[in-house]
C-alpha positions in Angstrom: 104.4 118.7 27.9 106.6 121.4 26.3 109.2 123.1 27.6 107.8 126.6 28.8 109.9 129.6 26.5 112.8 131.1 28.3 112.2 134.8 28.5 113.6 137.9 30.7 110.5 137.4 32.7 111.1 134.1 33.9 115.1 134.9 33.6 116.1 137.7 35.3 115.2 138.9 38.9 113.5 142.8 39.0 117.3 143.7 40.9 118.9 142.3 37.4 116.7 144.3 35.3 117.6 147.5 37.1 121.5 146.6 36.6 121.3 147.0 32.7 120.0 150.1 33.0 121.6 153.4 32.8 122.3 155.3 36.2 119.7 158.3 36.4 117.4 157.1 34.2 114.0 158.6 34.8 110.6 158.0 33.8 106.9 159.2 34.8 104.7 156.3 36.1 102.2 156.5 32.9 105.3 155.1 30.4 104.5 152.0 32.7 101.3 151.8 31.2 102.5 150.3 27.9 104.6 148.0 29.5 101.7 146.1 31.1 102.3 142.2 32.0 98.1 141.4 31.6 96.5 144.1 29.6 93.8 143.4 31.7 95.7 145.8 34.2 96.8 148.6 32.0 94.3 151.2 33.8 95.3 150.5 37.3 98.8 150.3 36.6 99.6 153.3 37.6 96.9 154.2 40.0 97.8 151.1 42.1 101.7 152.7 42.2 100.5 155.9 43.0 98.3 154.7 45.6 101.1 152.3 47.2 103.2 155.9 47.2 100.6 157.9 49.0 100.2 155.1 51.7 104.0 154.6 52.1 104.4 158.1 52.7 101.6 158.7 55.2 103.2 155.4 57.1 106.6 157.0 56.7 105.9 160.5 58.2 102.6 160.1 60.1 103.1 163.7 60.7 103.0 165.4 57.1 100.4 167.0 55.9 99.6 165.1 52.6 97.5 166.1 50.1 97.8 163.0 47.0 96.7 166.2 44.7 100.4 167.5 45.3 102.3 164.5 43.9 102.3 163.7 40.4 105.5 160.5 41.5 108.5 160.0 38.8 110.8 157.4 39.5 114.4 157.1 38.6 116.6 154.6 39.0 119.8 155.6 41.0 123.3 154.1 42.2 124.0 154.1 45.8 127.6 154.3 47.2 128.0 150.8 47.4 127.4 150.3 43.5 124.0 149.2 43.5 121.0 150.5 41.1 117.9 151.3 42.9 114.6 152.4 42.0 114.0 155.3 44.1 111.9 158.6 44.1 112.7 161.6 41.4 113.6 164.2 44.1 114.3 167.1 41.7 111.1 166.7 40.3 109.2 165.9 43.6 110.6 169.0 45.2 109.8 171.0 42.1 106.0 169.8 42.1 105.9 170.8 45.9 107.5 173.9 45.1 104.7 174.4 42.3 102.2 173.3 44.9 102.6 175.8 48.0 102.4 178.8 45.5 99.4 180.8 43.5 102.3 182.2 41.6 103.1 181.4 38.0 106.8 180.1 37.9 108.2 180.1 34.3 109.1 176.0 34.0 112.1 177.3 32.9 113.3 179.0 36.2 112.5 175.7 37.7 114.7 173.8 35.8 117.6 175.8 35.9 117.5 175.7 39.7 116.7 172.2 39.9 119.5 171.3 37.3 121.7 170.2 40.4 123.2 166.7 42.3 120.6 165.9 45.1 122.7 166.6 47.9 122.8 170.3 46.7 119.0 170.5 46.8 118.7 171.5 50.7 118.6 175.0 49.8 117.7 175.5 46.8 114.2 173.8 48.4 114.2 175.9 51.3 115.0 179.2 50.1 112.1 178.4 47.0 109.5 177.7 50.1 110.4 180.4 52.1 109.8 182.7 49.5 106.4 180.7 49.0 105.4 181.4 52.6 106.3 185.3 52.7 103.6 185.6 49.0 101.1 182.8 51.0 100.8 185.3 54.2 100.3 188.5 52.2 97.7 186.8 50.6 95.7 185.9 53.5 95.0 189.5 53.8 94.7 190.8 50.4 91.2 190.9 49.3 92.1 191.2 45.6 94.1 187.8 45.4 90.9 186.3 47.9 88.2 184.6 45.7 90.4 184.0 42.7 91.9 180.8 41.4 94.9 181.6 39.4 95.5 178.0 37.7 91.9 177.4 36.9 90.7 180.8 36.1 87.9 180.3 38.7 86.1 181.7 41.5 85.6 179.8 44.6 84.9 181.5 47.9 86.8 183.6 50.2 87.0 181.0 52.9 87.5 178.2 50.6 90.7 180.6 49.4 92.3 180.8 52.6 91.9 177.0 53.6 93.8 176.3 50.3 96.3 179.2 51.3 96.8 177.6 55.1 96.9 174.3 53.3 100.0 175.3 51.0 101.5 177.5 54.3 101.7 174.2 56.1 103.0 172.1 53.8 105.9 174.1 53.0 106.6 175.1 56.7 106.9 171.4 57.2 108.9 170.9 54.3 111.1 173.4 56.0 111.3 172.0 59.2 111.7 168.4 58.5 113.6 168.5 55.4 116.1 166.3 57.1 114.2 163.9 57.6 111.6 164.4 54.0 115.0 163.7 51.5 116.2 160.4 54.2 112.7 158.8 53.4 113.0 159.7 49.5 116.2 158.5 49.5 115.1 155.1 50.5 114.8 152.6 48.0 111.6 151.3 46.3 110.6 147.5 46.1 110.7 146.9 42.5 109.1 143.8 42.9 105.8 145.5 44.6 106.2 149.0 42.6 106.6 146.9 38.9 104.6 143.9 40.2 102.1 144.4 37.1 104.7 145.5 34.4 106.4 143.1 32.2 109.8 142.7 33.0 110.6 142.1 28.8 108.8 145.5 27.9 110.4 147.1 30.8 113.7 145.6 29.5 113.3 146.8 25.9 112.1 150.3 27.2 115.5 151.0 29.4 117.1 149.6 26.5 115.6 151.9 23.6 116.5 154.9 25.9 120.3 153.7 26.1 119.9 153.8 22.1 118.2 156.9 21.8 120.7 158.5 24.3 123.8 157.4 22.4 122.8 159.9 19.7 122.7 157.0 16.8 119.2 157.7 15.5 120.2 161.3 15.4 123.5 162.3 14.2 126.8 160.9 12.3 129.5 158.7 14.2 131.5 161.3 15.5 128.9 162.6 17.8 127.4 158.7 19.1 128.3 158.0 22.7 129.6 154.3 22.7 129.5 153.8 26.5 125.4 154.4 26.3 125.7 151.5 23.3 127.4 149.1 25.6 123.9 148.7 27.6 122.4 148.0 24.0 125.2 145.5 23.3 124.8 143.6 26.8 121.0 143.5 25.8 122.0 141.7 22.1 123.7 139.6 24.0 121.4 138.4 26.3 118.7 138.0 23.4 121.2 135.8 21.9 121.5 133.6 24.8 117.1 133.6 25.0 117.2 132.8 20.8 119.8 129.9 21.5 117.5 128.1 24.6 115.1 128.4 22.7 115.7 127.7 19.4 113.3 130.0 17.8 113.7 133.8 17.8 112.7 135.8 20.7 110.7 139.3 20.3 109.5 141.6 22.3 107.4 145.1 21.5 105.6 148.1 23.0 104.0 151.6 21.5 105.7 154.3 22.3 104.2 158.0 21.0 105.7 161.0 19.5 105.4 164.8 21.0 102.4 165.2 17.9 100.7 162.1 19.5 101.8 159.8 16.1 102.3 156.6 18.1 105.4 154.1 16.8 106.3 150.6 17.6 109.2 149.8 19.6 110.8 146.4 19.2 113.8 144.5 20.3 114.6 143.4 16.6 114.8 147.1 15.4 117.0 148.0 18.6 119.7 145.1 17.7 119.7 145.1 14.5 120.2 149.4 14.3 122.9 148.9 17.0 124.8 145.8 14.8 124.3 147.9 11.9 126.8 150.8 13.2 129.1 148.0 14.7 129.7 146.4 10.9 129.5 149.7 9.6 132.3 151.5 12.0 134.5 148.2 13.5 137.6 149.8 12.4 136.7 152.9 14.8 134.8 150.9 17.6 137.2 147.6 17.3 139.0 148.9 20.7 136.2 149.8 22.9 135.1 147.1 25.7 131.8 145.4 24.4 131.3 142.2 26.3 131.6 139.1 23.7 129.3 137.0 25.4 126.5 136.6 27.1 128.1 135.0 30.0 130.1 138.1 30.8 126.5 140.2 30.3 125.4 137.7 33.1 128.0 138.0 35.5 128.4 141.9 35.4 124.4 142.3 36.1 122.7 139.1 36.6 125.2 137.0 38.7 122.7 134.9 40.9 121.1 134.1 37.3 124.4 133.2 35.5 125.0 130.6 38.6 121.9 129.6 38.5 122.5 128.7 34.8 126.0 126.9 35.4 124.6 125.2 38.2 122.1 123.9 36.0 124.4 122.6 33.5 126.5 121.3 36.1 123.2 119.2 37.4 122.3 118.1 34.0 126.3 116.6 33.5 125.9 115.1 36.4 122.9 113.2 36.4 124.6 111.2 33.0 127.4 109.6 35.5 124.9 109.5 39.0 121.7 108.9 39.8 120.3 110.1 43.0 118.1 107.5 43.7 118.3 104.8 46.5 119.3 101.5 44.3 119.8 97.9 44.5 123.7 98.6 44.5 124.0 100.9 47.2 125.8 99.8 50.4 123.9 100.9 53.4 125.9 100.5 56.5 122.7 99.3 59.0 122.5 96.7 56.2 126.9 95.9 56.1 126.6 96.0 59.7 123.5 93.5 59.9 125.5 91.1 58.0 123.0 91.7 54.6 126.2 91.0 52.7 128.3 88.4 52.4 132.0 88.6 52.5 134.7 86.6 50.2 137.3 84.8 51.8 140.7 83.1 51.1 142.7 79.7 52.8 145.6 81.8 52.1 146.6 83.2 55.4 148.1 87.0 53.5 145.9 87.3 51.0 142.8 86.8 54.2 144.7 89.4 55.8 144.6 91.9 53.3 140.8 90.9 52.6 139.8 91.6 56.6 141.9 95.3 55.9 139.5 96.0 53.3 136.3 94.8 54.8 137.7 96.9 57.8 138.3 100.2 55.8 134.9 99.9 53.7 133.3 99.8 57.7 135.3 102.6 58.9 134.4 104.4 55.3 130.8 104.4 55.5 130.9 105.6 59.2 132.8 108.2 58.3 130.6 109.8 55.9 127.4 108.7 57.6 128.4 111.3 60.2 129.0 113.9 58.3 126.7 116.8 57.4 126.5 116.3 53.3 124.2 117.9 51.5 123.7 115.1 48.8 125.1 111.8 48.1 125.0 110.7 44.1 125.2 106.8 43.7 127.2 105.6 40.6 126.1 103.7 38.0 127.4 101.9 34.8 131.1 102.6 35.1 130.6 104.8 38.3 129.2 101.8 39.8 131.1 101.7 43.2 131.7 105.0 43.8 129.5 107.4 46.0 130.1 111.2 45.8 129.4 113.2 48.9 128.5 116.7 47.8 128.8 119.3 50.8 127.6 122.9 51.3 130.6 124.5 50.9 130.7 123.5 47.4 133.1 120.1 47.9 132.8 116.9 46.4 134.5 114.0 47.9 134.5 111.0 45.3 134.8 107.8 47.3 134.7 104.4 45.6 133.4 101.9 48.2 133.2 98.6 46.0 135.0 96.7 43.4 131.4 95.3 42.5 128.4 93.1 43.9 128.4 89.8 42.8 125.9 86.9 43.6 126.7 83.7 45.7 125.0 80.4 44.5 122.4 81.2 47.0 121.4 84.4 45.3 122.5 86.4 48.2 124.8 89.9 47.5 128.4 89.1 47.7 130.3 92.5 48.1 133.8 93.0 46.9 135.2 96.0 48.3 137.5 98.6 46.4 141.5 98.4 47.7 144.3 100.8 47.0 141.9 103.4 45.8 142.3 107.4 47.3 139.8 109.8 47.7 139.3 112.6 45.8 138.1 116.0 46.7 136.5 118.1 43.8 135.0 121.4 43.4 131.3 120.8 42.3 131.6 123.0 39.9 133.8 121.0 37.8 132.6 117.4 39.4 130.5 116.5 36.7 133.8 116.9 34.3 136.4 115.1 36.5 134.4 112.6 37.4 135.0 110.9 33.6 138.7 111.2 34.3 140.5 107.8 34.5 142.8 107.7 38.1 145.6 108.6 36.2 144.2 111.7 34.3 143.2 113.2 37.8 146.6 112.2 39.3 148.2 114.1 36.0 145.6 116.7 36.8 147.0 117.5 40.4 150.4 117.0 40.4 151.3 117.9 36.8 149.0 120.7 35.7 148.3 122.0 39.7 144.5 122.0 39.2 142.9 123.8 42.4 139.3 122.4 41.6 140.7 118.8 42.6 142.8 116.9 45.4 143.9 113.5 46.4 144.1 111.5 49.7 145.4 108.6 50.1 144.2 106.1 52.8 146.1 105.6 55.7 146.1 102.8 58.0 146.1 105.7 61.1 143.1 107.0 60.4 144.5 110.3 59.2 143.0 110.3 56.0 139.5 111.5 58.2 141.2 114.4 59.8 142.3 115.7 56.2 138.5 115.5 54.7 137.0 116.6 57.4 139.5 119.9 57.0 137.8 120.2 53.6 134.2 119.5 54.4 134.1 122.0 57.0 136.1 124.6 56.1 136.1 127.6 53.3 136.2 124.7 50.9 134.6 126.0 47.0 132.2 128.5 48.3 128.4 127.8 48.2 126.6 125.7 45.8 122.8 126.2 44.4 120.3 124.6 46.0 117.6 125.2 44.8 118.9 123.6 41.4 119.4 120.6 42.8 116.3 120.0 44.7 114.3 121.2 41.2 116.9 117.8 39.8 115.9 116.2 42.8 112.0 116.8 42.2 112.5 115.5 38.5 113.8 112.4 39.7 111.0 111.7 42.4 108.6 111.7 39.6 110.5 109.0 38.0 111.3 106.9 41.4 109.2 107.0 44.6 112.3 105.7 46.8 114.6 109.0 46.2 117.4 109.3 48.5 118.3 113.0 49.5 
């Protein structure tokens, strides 16, 4: 079966697509349309978003009274005081349609705009003063009989009672609007699902779409170098990047398209191979001017600055895969279980040599008190090694520490074909970060001693076995505490399922 194409859909989470776009970036719900995941969907696209809108709103304020003709929804995306980009509600342009709404006047769009041309917590009353001056023209009109009967907008007639429903209709809106203005801007202000309002929209196109307007906002497609805005270029840069990661995974290029239209309807493909190669174009053209400016150099810092539960998810992948070379986590003939050591399933060597039967009893005694040990603690995983690992047993925990034990010297068979165990002696334990396991695991004892005490690595630690005991006290301080910080594990149960296909006696 071939390996399914790594793209930004199955990448990057709807929150991660948000974080490589520019704060306030707006856009009306039909652009949506030509970023369709089925095309089978493109004409309910946006009447599905618009109708999720109307019913979150009548949910929201049970007490408004909606009319869907009002709202023609723009969304932007916005960053909230904690640094976060949300998709949210256009408010200027929300209130401005209301304001539009509650009036038969004719407002020049102009006047609107230069009202509206202000941060949202300066709209309070701008809004209210508009309205107010809506509801003083709306109740001289319920008693002028020239304005009765007449439908400014569509130049028609429509009776007189008809009239003044429509009249009371707009009153009441904007009296409310008034009133519970408070408590109108709290619900816009909240932020939208992305996941339910862009459930139908291809997270690539949508990608390539934030993207493009970052380009077309830097001024490069318009004037000379003097004039091009490099900090709106450093969203195209992050998105090179990432493509570059996508053509590498891959090994074959990766593209991605969608029509866009000009104001004279001419209609114009967008695609992410134009929007690179314009943007690496300047770069080669202009490094001696742009060689000091911040662009990230890789697509691991693109990762971590917007996609960080993506770019862990990826190095805890690698880590998996480096892993399974040196471990397999199956259940296998060389594994020591400690019902089994304890039921006498393995024989022990001896000596007639009264020390050296001494020393032998110590060991027996400490593999025992070893495999208790761990047995009651709460780990995670436990890898078995094999080939040159065989022996060892690493203990992987959920606070991101790996403790490498090495149990046996080997298994051997006695002429009666029964498992003759040789345990380890004068071996330490050593705790790792799991993050760098699958690398220090291939040191040799004396790399990982040079390691600690010579280069003061933090991602690794030795304890040495003491005859008191207090070798447990000083892992347990590490299994339970702060330790390396979390580990993924949903990577290692997707390892874990890959393994169960090839061996039905997995041990988790």
């Amino acid at each position: 079966m071939n390996k399914e194409s790594l793209t930004v859909e199955n990448l990057l989470s709807w929150q991660e697509i948000l974080n490589f776009a520019e704060e306030n970036q707006g856009f009306n719900c039909d652009i949506l349309k030509k970023l369709y995941l089925r095309k089978s969907q493109v004409d309910q696209i946006v009447p599905n978003i618009e109708s999720y809108f109307n019913q979150r709103m009548i949910e929201s304020l049970p007490n408004f009274p909606f009319d869907e003709n009002y709202f023609n929804y723009r969304l932007e995306i916005k960053m909230d005081k904690n640094g976060k980009k949300n998709l949210v509600i256009d408010k200027n342009t929300l209130f401005q349609q209301i304001i539009y709404q509650t009036t038969d006047q004719y407002i020049k769009p102009e006047y609107m705009q230069r009202i509206f041309s202000i941060p949202d917590d300066q709209l309070k009353e701008v809004v209210i003063k508009e309205l107010k001056k809506n509801i003083e023209i709306l109740n001289a009109n319920l008693y002028n009989d020239y304005a009765c009967g007449y439908n400014v907008d569509s130049k028609t007639k429509i009776s007189k009672e008809d009239y003044k429903n429509a009249i009371l209709a707009k009153r009441k809106m904007a009296r409310w609007i008034t009133k519970n203005y408070d408590q109108f801007y709290e619900y816009l202000d909240q932020p939208l699902p992305p996941e339910i309002v862009l459930k139908d929209i291809s997270k690539d196109r949508f990608l390539l779409f934030i993207v493009s307007y970052s380009l077309n906002q830097s001024n490069l497609l318009k004037t000379g170098y003097i004039l091009v805005n490099l900090d709106n270029l450093n969203y195209v840069n992050d998105y090179a990047l990432l493509v570059d990661y996508l053509n590498s995974e891959n090994g074959v290029p990766y593209t991605c398209n969608f029509h866009s239209h000009l104001k004279d309807g001419s209609s114009f493909l967008i695609t992410s191979d134009a929007i690179i190669q314009q943007f690496r174009n300047f770069c080669k053209e202009h490094h001696d001017k742009i060689k000091d400016y911040a662009f990230a150099t890789s697509y691991e810092e693109v990762l971590k600055k917007n996609a960080l539960a993506t770019w862990k998810r990826i190095q805890s992948e690698k880590h998996a895969k480096n892993i399974r070379l040196n471990f397999e986590m199956i259940q296998s003939g060389k594994k020591i279980t400690l019902a089994n050591y304890q039921k006498g399933s393995y024989q022990k060597i001896t000596s007639t040599k009264e020390e050296r039967q001494l020393k032998l009893k110590q060991a027996y005694d400490l593999l025992e008190e070893k495999m208790e040990y761990f047995a009651g603690t709460n780990f995670q995983m436990e890898l078995i090694g094999i080939d040159t690992f065989a022996g060892y047993t690493a203990y992987i925990y959920a606070n991101g520490v790996v403790v490498l034990e090495k149990l046996y010297k080997r298994i051997t068979k006695d002429k009666e074909n029964k498992d003759v165990i040789v345990p380890a002696t004068e071996e330490a334990i050593y705790v790792m970060n799991y993050t760098e396991f699958a690398e220090l695991s291939k040191y040799s004892k004396p790399e990982l001693i040079q390691e600690i005490s010579l280069f003061q690595n933090p991602n690794v630690a030795r304890i040495l076995h003491t005859q008191n005991g207090s070798w447990k006290d000083k892992v347990t301080k590490w299994i339970t505490g702060n330790g390396y910080g979390e580990f993924d594990y949903e990577i290692f149960d997707q390892l874990i399922g890959n393994l169960k296909e090839e061996n039905k006696t997995l041990k988790k």
